[in-house]
BATI-116551 format. One line per 2 residues: number of its first residue (from 0); their letters; for each residue x negated, y negated, z negated of C-alpha. Coordinates in nm, 4 decimals, padded with zeros to 6 digits, m for minus. Layout:
N
NUM	A	X:Y:Z; ...
END
This chain:
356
0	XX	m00.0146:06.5356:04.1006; 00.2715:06.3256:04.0220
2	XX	00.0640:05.9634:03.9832; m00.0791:06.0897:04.2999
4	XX	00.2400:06.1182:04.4819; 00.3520:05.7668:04.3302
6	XX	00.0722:05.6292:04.4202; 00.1195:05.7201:04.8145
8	XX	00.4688:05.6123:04.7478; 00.3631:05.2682:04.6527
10	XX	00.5975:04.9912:04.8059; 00.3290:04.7082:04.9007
12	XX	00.5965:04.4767:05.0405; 00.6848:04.4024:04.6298
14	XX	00.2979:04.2806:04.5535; 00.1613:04.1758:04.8817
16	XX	00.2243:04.0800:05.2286; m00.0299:04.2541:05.3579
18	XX	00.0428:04.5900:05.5436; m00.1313:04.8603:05.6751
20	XX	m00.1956:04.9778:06.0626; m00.2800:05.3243:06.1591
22	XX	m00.4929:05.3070:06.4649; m00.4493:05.6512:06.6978
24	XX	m00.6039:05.7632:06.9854; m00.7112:06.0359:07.1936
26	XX	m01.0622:06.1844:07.1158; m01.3078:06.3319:07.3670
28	XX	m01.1847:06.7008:07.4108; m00.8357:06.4842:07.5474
30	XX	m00.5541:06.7031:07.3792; m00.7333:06.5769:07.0237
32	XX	m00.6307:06.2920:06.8390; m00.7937:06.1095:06.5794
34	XX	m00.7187:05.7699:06.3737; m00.8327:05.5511:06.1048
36	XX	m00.6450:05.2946:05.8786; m00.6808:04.9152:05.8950
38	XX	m00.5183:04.6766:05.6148; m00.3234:04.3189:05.8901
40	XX	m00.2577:04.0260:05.6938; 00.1183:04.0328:05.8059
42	XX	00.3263:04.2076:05.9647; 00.2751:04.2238:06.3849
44	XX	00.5613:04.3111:06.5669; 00.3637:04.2387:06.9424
46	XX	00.1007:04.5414:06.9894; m00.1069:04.2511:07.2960
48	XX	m00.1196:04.0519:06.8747; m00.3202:04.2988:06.7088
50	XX	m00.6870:04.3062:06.6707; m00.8922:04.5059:06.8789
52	XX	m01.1275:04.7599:06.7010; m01.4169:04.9876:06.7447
54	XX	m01.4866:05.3757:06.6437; m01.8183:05.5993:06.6528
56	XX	m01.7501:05.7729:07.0064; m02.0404:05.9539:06.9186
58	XX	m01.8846:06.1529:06.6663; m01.5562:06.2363:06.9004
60	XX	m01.7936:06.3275:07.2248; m01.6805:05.9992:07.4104
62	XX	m02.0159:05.8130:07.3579; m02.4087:05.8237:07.2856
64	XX	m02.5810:05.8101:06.9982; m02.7433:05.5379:07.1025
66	XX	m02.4781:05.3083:07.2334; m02.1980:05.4934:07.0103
68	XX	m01.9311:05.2107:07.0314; m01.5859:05.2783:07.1899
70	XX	m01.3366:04.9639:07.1540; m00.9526:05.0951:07.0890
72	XX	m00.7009:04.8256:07.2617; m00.3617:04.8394:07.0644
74	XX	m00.0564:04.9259:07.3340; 00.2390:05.0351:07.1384
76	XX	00.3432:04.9912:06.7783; 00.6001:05.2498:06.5743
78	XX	00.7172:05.2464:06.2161; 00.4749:05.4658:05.9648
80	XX	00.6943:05.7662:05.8473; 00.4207:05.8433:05.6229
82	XX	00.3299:05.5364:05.4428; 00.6579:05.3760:05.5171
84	XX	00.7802:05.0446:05.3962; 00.6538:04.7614:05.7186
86	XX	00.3657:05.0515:05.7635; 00.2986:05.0895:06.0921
88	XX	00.1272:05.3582:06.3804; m00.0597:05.2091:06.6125
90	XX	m00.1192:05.4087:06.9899; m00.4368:05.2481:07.1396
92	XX	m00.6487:05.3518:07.4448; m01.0342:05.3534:07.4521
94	XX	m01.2672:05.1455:07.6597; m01.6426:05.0334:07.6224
96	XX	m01.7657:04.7403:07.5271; m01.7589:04.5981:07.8936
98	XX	m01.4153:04.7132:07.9397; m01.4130:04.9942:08.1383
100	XX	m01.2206:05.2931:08.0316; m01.3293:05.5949:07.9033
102	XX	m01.3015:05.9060:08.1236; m01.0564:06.0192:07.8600
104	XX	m00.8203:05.7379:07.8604; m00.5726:05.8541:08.1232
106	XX	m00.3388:05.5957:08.0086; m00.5086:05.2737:08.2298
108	XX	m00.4380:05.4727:08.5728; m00.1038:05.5440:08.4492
110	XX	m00.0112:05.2256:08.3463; m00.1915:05.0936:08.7287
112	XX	00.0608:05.3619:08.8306; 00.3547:05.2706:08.6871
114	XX	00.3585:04.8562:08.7386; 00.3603:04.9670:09.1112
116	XX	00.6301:04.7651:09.2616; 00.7552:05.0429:09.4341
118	XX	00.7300:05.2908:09.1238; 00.9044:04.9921:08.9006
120	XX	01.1644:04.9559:09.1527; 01.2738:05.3057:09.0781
122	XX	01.2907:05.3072:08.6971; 01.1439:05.6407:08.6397
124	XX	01.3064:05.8137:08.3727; 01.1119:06.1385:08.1990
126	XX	01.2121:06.3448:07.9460; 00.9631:06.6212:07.7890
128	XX	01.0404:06.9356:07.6513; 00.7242:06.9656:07.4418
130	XX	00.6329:07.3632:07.3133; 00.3862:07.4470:07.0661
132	XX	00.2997:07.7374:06.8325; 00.2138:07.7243:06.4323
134	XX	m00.0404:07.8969:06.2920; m00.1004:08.0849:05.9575
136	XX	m00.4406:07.8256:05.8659; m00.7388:08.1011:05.7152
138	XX	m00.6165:08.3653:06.0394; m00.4844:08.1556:06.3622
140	XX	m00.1997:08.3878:06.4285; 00.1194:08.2685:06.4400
142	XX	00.3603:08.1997:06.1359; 00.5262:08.4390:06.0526
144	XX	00.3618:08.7077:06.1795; 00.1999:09.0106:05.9673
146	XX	m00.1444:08.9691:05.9105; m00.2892:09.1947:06.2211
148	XX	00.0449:09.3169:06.3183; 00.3444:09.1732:06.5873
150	XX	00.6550:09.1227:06.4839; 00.9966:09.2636:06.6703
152	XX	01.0257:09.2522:07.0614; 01.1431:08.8875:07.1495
154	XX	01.4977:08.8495:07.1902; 01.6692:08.7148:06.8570
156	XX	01.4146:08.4205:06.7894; 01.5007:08.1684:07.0445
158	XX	01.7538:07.9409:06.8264; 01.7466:08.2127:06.5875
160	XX	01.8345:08.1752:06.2356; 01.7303:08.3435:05.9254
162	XX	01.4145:08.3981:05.7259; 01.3380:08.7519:05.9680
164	XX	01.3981:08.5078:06.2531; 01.2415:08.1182:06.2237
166	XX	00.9355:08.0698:06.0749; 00.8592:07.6999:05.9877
168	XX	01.2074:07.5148:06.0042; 01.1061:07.2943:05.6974
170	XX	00.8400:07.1398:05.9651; 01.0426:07.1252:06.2461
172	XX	01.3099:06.9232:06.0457; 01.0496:06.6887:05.8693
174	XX	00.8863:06.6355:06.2070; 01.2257:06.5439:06.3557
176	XX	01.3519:06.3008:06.1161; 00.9787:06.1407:06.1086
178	XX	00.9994:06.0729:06.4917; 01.3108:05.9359:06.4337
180	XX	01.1729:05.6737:06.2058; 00.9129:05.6052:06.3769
182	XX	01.1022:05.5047:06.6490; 01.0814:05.7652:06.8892
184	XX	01.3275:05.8975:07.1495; 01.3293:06.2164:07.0101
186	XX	01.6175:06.3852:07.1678; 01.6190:06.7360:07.0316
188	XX	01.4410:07.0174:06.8783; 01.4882:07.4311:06.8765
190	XX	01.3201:07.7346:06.8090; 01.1928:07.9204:07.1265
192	XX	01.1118:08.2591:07.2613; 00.8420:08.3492:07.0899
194	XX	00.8345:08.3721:06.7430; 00.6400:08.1017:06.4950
196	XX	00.6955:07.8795:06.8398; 00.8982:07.5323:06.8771
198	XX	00.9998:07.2593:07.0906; 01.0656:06.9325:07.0525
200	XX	01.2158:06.7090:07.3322; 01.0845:06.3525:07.3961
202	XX	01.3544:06.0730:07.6505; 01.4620:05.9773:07.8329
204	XX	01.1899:05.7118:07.8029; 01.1175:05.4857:08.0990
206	XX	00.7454:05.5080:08.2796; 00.4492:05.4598:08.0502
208	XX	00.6603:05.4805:07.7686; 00.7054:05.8208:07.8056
210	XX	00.3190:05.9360:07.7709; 00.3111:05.6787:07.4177
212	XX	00.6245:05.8787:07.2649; 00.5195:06.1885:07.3412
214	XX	00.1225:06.1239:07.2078; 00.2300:05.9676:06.8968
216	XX	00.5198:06.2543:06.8534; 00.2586:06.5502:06.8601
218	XX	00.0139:06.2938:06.6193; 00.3075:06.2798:06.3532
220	XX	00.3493:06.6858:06.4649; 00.0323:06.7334:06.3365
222	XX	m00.0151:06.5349:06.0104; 00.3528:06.7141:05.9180
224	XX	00.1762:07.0190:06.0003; m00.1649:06.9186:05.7752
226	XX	00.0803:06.8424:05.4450; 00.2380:07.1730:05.5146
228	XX	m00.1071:07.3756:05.5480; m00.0552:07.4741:05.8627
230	XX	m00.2427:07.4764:06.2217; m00.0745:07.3134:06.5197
232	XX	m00.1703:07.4895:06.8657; m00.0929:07.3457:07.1848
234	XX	m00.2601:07.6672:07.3399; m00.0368:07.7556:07.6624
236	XX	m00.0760:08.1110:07.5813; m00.1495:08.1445:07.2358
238	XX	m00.0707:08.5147:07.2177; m00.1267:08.7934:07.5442
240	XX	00.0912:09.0481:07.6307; 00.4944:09.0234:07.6214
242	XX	00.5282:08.7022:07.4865; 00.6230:08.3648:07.6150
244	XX	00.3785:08.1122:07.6881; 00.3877:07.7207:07.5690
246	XX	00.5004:07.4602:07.8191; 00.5976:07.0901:07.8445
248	XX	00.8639:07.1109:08.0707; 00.9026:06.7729:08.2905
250	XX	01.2433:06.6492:08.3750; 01.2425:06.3268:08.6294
252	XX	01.4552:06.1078:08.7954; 01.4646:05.7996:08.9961
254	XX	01.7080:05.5063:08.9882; 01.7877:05.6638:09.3814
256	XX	01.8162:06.0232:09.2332; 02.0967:05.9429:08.9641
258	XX	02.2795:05.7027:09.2254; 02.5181:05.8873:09.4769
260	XX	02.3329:06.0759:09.7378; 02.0691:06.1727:09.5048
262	XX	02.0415:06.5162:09.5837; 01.9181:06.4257:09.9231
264	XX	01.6064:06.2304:09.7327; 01.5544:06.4771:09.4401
266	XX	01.4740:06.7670:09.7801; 01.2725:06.5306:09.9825
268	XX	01.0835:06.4910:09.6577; 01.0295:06.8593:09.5988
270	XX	00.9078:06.9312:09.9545; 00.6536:06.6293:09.8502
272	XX	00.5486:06.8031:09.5543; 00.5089:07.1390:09.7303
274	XX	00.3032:06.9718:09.9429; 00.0187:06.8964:09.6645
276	XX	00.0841:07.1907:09.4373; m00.2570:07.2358:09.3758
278	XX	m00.3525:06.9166:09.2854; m00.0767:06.8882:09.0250
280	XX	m00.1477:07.2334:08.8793; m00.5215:07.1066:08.8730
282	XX	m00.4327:06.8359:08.6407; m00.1217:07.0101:08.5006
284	XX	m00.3346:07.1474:08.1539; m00.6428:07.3956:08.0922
286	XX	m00.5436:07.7103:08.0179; m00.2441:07.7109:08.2582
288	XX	m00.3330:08.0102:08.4727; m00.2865:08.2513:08.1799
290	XX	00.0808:08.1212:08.1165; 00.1784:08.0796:08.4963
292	XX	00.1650:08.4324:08.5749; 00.5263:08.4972:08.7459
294	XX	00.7137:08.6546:08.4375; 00.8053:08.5448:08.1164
296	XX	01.0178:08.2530:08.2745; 00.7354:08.1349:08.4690
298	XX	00.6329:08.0816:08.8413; 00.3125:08.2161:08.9948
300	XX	00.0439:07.9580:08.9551; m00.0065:08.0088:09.3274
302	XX	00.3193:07.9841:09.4658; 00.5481:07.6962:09.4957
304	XX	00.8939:07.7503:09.4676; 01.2175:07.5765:09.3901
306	XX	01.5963:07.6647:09.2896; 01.9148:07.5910:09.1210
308	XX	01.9018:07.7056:08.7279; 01.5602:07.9128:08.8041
310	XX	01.3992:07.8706:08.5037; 01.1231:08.1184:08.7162
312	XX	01.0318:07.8749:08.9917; 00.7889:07.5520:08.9770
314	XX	01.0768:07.3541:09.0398; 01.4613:07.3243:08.8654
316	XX	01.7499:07.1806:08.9541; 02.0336:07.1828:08.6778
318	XX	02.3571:07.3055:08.8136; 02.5086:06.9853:08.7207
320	XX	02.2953:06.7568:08.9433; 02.3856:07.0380:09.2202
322	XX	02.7781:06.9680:09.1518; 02.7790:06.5896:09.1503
324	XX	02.4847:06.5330:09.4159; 02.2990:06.3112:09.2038
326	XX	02.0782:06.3336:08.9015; 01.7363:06.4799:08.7968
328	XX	01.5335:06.7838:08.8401; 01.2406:06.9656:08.5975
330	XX	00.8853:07.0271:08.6693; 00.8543:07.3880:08.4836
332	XX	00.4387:07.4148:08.5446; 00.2781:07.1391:08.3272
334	XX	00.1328:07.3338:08.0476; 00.1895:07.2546:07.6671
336	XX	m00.1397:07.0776:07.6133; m00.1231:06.8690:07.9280
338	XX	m00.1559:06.5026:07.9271; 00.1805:06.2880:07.9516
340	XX	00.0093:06.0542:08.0951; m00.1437:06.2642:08.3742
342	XX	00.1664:06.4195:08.4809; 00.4382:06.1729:08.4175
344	XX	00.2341:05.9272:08.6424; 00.1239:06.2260:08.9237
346	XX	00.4749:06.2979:08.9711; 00.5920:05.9527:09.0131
348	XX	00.2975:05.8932:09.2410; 00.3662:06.2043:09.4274
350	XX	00.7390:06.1563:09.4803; 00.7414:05.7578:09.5381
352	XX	00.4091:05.6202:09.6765; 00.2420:05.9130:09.8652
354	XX	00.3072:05.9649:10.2081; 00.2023:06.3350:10.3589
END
C-alpha cells in the first residue's frame, strides 16, 4: 500500500510536460456525475482550448444503443486536488453529435440566461448553502447512527462538537481544503440539524459561475466521500419523522439590490416570485414535497410566504439588509439535490426579465 500511495503521489511535472484532465459531467438521472481521465500535451489554462470529447451515453441513460455518442464541450477548468501538481478538473456539458444539447444539460439555457443584457447588467451574485447527509456504505443510514436505532432528539448537533455529536468532520475538513485548491469559492462549512448531516456554502460567485462551483464542489464531495468509504446523499429527506430535511438554500442579489434603495427591488422581486411559485417549486428538486412540509424550518410547499429572519417562510430577508435598505435575500425552497443551474438562472429570470 505504500508504492501504491507513491505512485498516486507521483509529481509528473519532474519527467514530463504532459498533464492530465479530468473530464466531469452530469449523467442522465441529472443529480449524477460521472468522469473519465484524458492525458493534454501541456498545460491549458483556456477551457474554449481544450479538446472536445465523447462518452457512451448509453451507459449513463442519455443516449441509444445504437447512436450511443454524447460529445462533452469543456466550460470551466479548476486545479486537481486529487492528482495535484498542473492536474486539472475539467466541468463540461453534453451535446450530440449535431450540437444540440442533451435534455440533461441545463447549463446551455442557463448560460442563454445569463448573457441576457438585461440579466448581465445586474451582476447577479448567488451564494449556495449546499446540505447533504453521509451514509454508513453496506446500510444507507446515516453516520453515526446505531445500526437500526436513532440517535438523541436533535438539538446539540447543529455546530456541535464531540465524537457523541459530529459524525464525519475528517470529510468535511478534507472536502473544504480540496475546494479550496481547486479553486472554488467555498465560503464556509458546518454541521447541521440533523445528525451525520453537513453543509457547505458555495459564493458569492457571479451568474453561470455559480452552477460550475457548486457541480464540481459536490463532484470533489463525493470522490472525498469514496476514499473515506462512505455514501454521499443529496436525498431532501433522507430520514422521516422529527428530523430536518436537506436543502440548498439560495441567497441572491442584484447590482440594484446591494445599491441604496435596494430593499424596494429585493420586495418587488419577491411579489415576482410569489407570482410563479409553482413553477419554481416544479423545477426546485424531486423529492421536495416530503421536506417542504411547514415544520422543521420549512415553508408549506403550497404556500408562498416571505419575512424578516423566517427561516420558516419560502422567502428570507436577513435583518441586516432590513437595517441598511439594501442587500440580498434567500430562496429557502430549492431542495438539496436541485440543479444550480436550474434555479440560479429561474430566479434571475424570474426577478429581472419576466414581466407578470
Amino acid at each position: 500500500m505504500s508504492l501504491l500511495g507513491d505512485l498516486i503521489s507521483l509529481n509528473l511535472s519532474e519527467t514530463t510536460e504532459r498533464i492530465i484532465a479530468e473530464y466531469i459531467w452530469i449523467g442522465g438521472s441529472g443529480t449524477d456525475m460521472r468522469s473519465k481521465g484524458k492525458t493534454l500535451p501541456r498545460v491549458v489554462s483556456d477551457p474554449s482550448l481544450l479538446p472536445k470529447w465523447n462518452y457512451d451515453g448509453s451507459s449513463t441513460g442519455q443516449a441509444p444503443g445504437d447512436d450511443s455518442e454524447v460529445i462533452l464541450y469543456p466550460q470551466a477548468i479548476f486545479r486537481d486536488p486529487f492528482r495535484r501538481g498542473k492536474n486539472i478538473l475539467v466541468l463540461c456539458d453534453a451535446y450530440t453529435p449535431v450540437g444540440e444539447p442533451l435534455p440533461t444539460n441545463k447549463r446551455f439555457n442557463a448560460e442563454k440566461i445569463f448573457g441576457h443584457p438585461d440579466v448581465a447588467a445586474e451582476e447577479p451574485w448567488y451564494g449556495i448553502e449546499q446540505e447533504y447527509t453521509l451514509l454508513q456504505k453496506n446500510i444507507k443510514w446515516p453516520l453515526g447512527w446505531p445500526v437500526g436505532g436513532y440517535p438523541g432528539p436533535q438539538g446539540p448537533y447543529y455546530c456541535g462538537t464531540g465524537a457523541d455529536k459530529a459524525f464525519g468532520r475528517d470529510i468535511v475538513n478534507s472536502h473544504y481544503k480540496a475546494c479550496l485548491y481547486a479553486g472554488i469559492n467555498i465560503s464556509g462549512v458546518n454541521g447541521e440539524v440533523m445528525p451525520g448531516q453537513w453543509e457547505f456554502q458555495v459564493g458569492p460567485a457571479v451568474g453561470i459561475s455559480a452552477g460550475d462551483e457548486l457541480w464540481v464542489a459536490r463532484y470533489i464531495l463525493e470522490r472525498i466521500t469514496e476514499i473515506a468509504g462512505v455514501v454521499l446523499s443529496f436525498d431532501p429527506k433522507p430520514i422521516q419523522g422529527d428530523w430536518n430535511g436537506a436543502g440548498a438554500h439560495t441567497n441572491y442579489s442584484t447590482k440594484s439590490m446591494r445599491n441604496d434603495g435596494g430593499i424596494d427591488v429585493i420586495k418587488k422581486a419577491i411579489e415576482k416570485l410569489g407570482l410563479r411559485h409553482k413553477e419554481h417549486i416544479a423545477a426546485y428538486g424531486e423529492g421536495n414535497e416530503r421536506r417542504l412540509t411547514g415544520h422543521h424550518e420549512t415553508a408549506d410547499i403550497n404556500k408562498f410566504s416571505w419575512g424578516v429572519a423566517n427561516r420558516g417562510a419560502s422567502i428570507r430577508i436577513g435583518q441586516g439588509t432590513e437595517m441598511t435598505g439594501k442587500g440580498y435575500f434567500e430562496d429557502r425552497r430549492p431542495a438539496s439535490n436541485m440543479d444550480p443551474y436550474v434555479v440560479t438562472s429561474m430566479i434571475a429570470e424570474t426577478t429581472i426579465i419576466w414581466e407578470p
